[in-house]
C-alpha positions as CSV (number, residue, x, y, z in Angstrom):
1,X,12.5,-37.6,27.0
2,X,15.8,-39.8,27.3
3,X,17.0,-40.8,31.1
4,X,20.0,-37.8,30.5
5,X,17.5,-35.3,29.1
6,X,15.8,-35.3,32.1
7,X,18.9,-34.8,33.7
8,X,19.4,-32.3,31.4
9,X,16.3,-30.4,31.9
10,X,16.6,-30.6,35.7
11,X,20.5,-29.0,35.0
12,X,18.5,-26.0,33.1
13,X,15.7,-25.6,35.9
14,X,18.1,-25.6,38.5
15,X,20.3,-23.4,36.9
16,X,17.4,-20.8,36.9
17,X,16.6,-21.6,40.6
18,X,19.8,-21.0,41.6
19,X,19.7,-17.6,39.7
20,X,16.8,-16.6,41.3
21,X,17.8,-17.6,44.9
22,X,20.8,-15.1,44.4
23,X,19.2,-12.4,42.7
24,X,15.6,-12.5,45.0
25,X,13.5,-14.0,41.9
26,X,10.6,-16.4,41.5
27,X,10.0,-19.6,44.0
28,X,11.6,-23.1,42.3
29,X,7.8,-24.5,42.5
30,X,6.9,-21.4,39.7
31,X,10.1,-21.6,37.7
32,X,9.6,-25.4,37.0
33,X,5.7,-24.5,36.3
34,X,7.0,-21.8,33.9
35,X,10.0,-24.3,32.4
36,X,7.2,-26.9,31.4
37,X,4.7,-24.8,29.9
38,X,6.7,-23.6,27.1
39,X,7.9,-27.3,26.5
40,X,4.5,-29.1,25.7
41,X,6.5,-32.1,24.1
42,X,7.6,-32.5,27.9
43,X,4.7,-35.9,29.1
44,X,3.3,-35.9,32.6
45,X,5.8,-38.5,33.3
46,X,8.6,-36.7,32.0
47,X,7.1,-33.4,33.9
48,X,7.3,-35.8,37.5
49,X,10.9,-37.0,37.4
50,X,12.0,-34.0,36.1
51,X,10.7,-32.1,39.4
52,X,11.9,-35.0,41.6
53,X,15.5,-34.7,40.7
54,X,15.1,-30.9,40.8
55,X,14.0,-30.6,44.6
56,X,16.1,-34.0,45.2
57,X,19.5,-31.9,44.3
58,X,18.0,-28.5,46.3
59,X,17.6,-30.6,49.6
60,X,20.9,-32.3,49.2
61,X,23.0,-29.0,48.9
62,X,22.8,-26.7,52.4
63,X,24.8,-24.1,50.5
64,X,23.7,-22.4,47.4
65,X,25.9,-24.3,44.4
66,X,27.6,-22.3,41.8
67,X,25.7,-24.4,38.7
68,X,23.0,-26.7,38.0
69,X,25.4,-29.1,36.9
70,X,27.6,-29.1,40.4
71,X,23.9,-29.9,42.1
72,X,22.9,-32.6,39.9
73,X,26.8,-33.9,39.6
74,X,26.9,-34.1,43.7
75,X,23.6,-36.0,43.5
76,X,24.9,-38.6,40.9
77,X,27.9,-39.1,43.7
78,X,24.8,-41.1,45.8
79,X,22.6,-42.1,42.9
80,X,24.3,-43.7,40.1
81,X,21.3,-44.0,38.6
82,X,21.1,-40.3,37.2
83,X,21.9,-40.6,34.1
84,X,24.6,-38.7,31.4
85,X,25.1,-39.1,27.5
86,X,27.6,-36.7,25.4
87,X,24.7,-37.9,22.6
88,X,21.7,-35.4,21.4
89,X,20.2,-33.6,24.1
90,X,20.9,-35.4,27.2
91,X,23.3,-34.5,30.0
92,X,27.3,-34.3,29.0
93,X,29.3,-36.9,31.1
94,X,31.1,-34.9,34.4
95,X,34.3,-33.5,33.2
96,X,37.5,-34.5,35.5
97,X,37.9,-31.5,37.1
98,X,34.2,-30.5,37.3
99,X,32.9,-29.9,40.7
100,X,30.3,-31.8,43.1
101,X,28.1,-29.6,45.6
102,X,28.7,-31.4,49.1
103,X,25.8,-32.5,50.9
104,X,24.5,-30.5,53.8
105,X,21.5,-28.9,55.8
106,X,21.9,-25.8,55.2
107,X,24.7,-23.0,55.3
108,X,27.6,-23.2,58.1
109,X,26.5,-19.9,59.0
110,X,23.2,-20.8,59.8
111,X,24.1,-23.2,62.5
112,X,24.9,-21.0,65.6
113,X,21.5,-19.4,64.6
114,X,19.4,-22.1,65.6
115,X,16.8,-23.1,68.6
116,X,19.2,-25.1,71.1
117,X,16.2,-27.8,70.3
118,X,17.5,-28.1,66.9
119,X,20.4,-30.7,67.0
120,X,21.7,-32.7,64.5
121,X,19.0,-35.6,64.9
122,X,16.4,-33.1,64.0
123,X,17.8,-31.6,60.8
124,X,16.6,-34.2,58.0
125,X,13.1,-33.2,59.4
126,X,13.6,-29.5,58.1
127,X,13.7,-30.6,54.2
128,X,11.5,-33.9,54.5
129,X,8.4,-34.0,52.5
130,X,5.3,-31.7,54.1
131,X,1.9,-33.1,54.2
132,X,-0.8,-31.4,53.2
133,X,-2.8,-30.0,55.8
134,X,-6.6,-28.1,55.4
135,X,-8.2,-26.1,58.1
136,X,-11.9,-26.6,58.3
137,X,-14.3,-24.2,58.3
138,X,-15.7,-24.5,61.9
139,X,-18.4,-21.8,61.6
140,X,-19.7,-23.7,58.3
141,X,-18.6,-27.7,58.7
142,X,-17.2,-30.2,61.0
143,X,-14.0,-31.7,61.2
144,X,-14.9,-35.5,61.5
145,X,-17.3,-34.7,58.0
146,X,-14.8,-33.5,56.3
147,X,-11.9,-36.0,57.7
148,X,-14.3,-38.6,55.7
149,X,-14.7,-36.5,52.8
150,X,-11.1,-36.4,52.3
151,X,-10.0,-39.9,53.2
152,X,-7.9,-37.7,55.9
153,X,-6.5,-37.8,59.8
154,X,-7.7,-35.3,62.1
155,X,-4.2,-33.1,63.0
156,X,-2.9,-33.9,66.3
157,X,-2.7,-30.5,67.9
158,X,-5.1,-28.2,66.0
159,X,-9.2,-28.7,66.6
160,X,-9.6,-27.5,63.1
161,X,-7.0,-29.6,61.0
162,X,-7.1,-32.4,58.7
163,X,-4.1,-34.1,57.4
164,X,-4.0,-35.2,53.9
165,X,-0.5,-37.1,52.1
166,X,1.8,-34.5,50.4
167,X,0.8,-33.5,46.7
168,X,-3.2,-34.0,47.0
169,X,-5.1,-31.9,45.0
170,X,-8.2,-30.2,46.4
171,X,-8.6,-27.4,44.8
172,X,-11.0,-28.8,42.6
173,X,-12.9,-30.3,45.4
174,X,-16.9,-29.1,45.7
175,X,-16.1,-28.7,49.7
176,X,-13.2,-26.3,48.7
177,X,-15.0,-24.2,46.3
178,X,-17.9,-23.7,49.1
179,X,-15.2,-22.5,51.6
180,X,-15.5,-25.0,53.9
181,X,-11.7,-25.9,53.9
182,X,-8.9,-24.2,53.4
183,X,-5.0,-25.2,52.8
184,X,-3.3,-24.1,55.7
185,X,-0.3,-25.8,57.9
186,X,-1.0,-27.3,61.3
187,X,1.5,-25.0,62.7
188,X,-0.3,-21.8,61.2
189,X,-3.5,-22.9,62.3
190,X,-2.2,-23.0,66.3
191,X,-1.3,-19.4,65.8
192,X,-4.6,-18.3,65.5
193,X,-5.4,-20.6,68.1
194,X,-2.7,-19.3,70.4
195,X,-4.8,-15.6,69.8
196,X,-7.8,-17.2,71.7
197,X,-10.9,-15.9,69.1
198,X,-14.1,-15.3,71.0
199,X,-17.2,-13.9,70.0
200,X,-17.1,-9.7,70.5
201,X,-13.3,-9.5,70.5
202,X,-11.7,-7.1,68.6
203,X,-8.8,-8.7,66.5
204,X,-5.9,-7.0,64.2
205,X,-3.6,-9.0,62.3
206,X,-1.3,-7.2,61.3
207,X,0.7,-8.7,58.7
208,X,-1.9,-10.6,57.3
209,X,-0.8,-11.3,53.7
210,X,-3.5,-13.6,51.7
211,X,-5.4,-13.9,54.9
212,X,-5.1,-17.6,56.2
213,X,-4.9,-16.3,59.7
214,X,-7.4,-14.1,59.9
215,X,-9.8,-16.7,58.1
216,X,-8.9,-18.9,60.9
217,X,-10.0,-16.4,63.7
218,X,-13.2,-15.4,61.8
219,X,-14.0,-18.9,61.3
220,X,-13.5,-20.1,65.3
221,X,-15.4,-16.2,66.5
222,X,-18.3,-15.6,64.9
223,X,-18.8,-12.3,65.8
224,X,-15.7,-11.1,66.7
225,X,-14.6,-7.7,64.7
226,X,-11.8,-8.7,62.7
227,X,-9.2,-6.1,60.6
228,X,-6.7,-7.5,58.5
229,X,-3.8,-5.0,57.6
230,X,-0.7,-5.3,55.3
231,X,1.2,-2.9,53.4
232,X,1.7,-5.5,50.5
233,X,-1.8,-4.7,47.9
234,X,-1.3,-8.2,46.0
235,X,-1.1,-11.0,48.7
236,X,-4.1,-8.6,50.7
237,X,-6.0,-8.7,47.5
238,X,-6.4,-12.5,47.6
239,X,-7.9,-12.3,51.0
240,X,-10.9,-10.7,49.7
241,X,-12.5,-13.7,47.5
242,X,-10.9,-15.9,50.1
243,X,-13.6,-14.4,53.1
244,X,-16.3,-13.9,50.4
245,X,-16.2,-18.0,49.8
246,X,-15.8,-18.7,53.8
247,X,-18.4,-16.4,54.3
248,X,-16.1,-14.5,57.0
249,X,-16.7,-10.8,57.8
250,X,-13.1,-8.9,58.0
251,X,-12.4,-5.8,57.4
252,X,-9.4,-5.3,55.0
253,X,-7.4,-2.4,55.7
254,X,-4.2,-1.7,53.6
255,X,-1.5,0.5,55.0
256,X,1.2,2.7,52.8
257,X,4.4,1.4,54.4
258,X,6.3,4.3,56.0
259,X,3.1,5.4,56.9
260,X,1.8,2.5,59.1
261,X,1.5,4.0,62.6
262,X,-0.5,6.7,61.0
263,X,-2.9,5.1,59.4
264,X,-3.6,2.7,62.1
265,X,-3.7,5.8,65.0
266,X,-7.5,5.3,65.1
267,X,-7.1,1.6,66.7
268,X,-4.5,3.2,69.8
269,X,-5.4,1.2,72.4
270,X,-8.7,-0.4,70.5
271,X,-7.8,-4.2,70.1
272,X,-8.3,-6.9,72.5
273,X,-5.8,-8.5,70.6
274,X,-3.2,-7.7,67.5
275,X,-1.7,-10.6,65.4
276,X,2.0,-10.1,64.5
277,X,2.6,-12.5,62.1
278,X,6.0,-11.0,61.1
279,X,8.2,-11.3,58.1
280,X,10.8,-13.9,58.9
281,X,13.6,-15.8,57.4
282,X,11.2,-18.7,56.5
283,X,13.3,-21.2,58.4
284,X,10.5,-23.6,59.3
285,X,9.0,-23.9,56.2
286,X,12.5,-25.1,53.9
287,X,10.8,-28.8,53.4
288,X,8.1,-26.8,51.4
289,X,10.4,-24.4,50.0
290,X,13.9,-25.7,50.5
291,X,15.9,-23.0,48.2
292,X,14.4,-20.8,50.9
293,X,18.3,-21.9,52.5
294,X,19.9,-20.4,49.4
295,X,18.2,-17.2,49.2
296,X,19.0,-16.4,53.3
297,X,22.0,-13.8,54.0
298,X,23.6,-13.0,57.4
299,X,22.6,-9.3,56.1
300,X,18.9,-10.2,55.1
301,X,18.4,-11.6,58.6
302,X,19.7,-8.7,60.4
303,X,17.2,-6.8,58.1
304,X,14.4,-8.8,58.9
305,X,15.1,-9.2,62.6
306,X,15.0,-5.4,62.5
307,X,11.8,-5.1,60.7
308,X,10.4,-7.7,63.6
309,X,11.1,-5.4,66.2
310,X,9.8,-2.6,64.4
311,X,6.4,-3.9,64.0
312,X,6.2,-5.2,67.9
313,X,6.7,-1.6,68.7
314,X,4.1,-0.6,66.0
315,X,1.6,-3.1,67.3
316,X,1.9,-2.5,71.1
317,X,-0.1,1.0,71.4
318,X,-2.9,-0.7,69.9
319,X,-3.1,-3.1,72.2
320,X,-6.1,-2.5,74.9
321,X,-4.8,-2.4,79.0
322,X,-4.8,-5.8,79.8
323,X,-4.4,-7.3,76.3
324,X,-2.9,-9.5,74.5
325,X,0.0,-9.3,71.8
326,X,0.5,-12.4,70.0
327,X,4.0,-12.6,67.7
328,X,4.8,-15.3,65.9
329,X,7.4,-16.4,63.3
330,X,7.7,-19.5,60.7
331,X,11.3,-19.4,61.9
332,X,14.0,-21.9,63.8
333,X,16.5,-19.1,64.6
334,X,16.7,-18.2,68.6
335,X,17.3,-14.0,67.1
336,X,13.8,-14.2,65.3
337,X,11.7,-16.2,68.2
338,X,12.9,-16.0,71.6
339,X,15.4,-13.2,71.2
340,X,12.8,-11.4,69.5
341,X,10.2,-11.7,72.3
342,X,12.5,-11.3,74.8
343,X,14.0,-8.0,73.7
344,X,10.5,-6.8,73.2
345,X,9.7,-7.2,77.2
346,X,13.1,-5.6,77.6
347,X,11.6,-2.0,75.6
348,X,8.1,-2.6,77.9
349,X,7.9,-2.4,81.0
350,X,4.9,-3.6,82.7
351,X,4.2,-6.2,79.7
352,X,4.4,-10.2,80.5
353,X,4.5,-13.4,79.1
354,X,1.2,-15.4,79.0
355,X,0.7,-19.6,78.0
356,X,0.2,-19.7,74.2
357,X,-3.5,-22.1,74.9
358,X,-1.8,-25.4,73.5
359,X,0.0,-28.0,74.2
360,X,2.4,-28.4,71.3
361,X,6.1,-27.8,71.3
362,X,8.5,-26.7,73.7
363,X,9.2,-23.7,76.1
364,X,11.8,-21.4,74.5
365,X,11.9,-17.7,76.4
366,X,8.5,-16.3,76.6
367,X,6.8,-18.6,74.0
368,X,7.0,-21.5,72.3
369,X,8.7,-23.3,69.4
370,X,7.0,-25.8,67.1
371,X,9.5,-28.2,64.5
372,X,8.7,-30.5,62.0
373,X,10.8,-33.2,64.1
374,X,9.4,-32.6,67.2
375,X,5.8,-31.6,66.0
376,X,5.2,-33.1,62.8
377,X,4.2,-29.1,61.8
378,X,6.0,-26.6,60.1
379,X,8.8,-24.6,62.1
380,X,7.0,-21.8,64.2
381,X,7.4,-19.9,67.4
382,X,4.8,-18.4,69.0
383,X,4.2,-16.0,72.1
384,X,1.7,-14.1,73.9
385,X,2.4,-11.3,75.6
386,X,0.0,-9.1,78.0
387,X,-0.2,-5.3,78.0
388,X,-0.2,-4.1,81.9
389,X,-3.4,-3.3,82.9
C-alpha cells in the first residue's frame, strides 16, 4: 500500500468506527480485525500503520467527528507527515472548506462528571497506551516464576500481577494454556482483592461477565464457595473453559433479567460477601478502548447509573448480618463511584463503609478511586460496605 492508501484505509475504518460508536455496534479493535481480513493484499506492515493512524485520530478527537476524513484531516493539522494524493487509491487532498475534528479529551459534557482528582494534568493519562497486565494463578504458580518466564515486572499494588509492555502476545504461551496466568488489569485484580477471599467464604459475584473476577477469588481461596451470576449467556459462557483451565471450582448460575431477585431468593442472607461489579460507562478503561468516549450519552449514563443502584439494592438482602458488599466500577465519574455508594448508605440504614484492604489510590466518599495517572491502573473505584450485624 501507498503512504495515502493507508491514509485512505484508516478514512474507511474510521468511518465504520464512527458508525458503530453512534449506532452501539462492534469495538474499533474488531472492526479493523474484520477490515483486514477481507483485504489479504493488505502486508503486516501495511496492517500496523494502518491501526496506528486509526487509534492515533480516535485519541486525538474527545468528541465523536462527523467523518473519517474530519478525524484523519484534524490529525494531518499536527502531523504533516500523513499523507494525501488525488492519484489511484490514496487519500484525496483536504478540500478548502472541509472540516478538521479539534483535539480534545473527551466531550465538554463529560467534564463536570468527573472525580475532583481528575484535573487537567491527569487527562493524557486516560487515552495513553495500557500495558499488558496477567494475573497469576496463585493456587497453581508463583509470581516471581512467572515474572521470569515473561521477561515481566511484578505490579506494584496487586500480589498477583505481572506487568508486561503493551501488545505482547501470550496467548500462545504453554504457561497460559495450563491456566496459570490470566490477562487481567492491575486495577481489576485489586477488586477481588478488596473482597478479602478466604478459604470457607461464601462469595457471589454478581455481574461476573467472562469471569476474571471470580477466577481471581477462586485462585487466592481455595476452598471458598464461589457463584458467579450474570444475566448475559455469552460473556458467562466463556467463564466455563476459563475455570476448567485454572482448575477453579465456581459455580455458574445465569439469571433471566427481570427475573433476578427471584432466582437468586435462595442465597437471602447466604453470602459472606457479594461482588457488584456493575455496568458502567467504561470511563477508566478509554486508553484500551478510547471510542468508548464517543459511544457515551448524557442519557446512557443516567441509564446506567440507574441500573447501578438497582443491582446494589438487589445484592444487599443477600448479604449475611455483618457482611460485606463490595461495588465497584471501571469508571472516573463521581455519579457512578462515590455518588453511587453514597446514595446506597443513604437507602440503608445500619450499613457502613469499611477500608477496601489496599493501599492504592485515593479516598473518594466511602471507597476508593484508582486512575491511570495516579496509579498506573485502569480507572476504577471501589468500596466495601458492611451489612449491620
Amino acid at each position: 500500500m501507498t503512504p495515502s492508501a493507508r491514509t485512505q484505509a484508516a478514512i474507511d475504518i474510521l468511518d465504520l468506527v464512527i458508525a458503530a460508536a453512534r449506532d452501539d455496534g462492534p469495538p474499533a479493535d474488531a472492526i479493523v480485525q474484520r477490515y483486514f481480513s477481507t483485504r489479504r493484499y493488505a502486508g503486516s506492515k501495511d496492517r500496523r500503520a494502518v491501526r496506528e493512524l486509526v487509534y492515533r485520530a480516535i485519541r486525538r478527537a474527545g468528541e465523536r467527528p462527523i467523518s473519517g476524513r474530519v478525524a484523519i484531516h484534524g490529525l494531518a493539522e499536527e502531523d504533516p507527515e500523513i499523507a494525501y494524493d488525488a492519484a489511484g487509491h490514496g487519500a484525496a487532498p483536504r478540500g478548502p472548506n472541509e472540516l478538521a475534528a479539534p483535539a480534545g479529551y473527551f466531550p465538554a459534557w463529560i467534564e463536570p462528571e468527573l472525580s475532583h482528582y481528575l484535573t487537567p494534568r491527569e487527562w493524557p493519562a486516560l487515552l495513553g497506551r495500557a500495558p499488558l497486565d496477567l494475573r497469576v494463578n496463585v493456587a497453581k504458580a508463583d509470581r516471581d516464576v512467572m515474572a521470569a518466564a515473561f521477561g515481566g515486572e511484578a505490579t506494584r499494588l496487586s500480589p498477583w500481577g505481572v506487568r508486561l509492555p503493551a501488545d505482547t502476545r501470550v496467548d500462545d504461551r504453554p504457561e497460559y494454556y495450563a491456566g496459570l496466568v490470566e490477562v487481567q488489569d492491575e486495577g481489576s485484580q485489586l477488586i477481588a482483592l478488596a473482597c478479602q477471599p478466604g478459604p470457607g467464604l461464601d462469595i457471589i459475584d454478581l455481574c461476573a461477565g467472562a469471569g476474571g473476577k471470580a477466577l481471581a477469588l477462586a485462585a487466592a481461596a481455595p476452598g471458598a464457595r464461589i457463584i458467579a451470576s450474570d444475566t448475559n449467556r455469552q460473556r458467562l459462557s466463556h467463564l466455563v473453559p476459563r475455570a476448567s483451565r485454572a482448575g477453579a471450582d465456581i459455580t455458574v448460575r445465569l439469571l433471566d433479567a427481570g427475573r433476578e431477585a427471584e432466582m437468586l431468593s435462595d442465597l437471602e442472607g447466604a453470602a459472606d460477601v457479594v461482588l457488584v461489579d456493575a455496568p458502567c460507562s467504561g470511563s477508566g478503561t478509554w486508553r484500551r478502548s478510547p471510542e468508548g468516549r464517543w459511544r457515551l450519552t448524557p442519557d446512557r449514563l443516567d441509564r446506567v447509573v440507574a441500573l447501578q443502584a438497582k443491582l446494589l439494592d438487589l445484592a444487599a438482602p443477600l448479604v449475611k448480618p455483618g457482611g460485606t458488599l463490595v461495588y465497584a466500577v471501571c469508571s472516573v465519574l463521581s455519579c457512578e463511584g462515590a455518588g453511587q455508594a453514597a446514595a446506597f448508605l443513604g437507602r440503608h440504614s445500619g450499613w457502613t463503609a469499611q477500608g477496601v484492604g489496599f493501599d492504592g489510590g485515593r479516598v473518594e466518599g466511602p471507597g476508593r478511586l484508582l486512575t491511570p495517572a495516579h496509579d498506573g491502573t485502569d480507572g476504577f473505584f471501589v468500596a466495601r460496605l458492611q451489612a449491620p450485624c
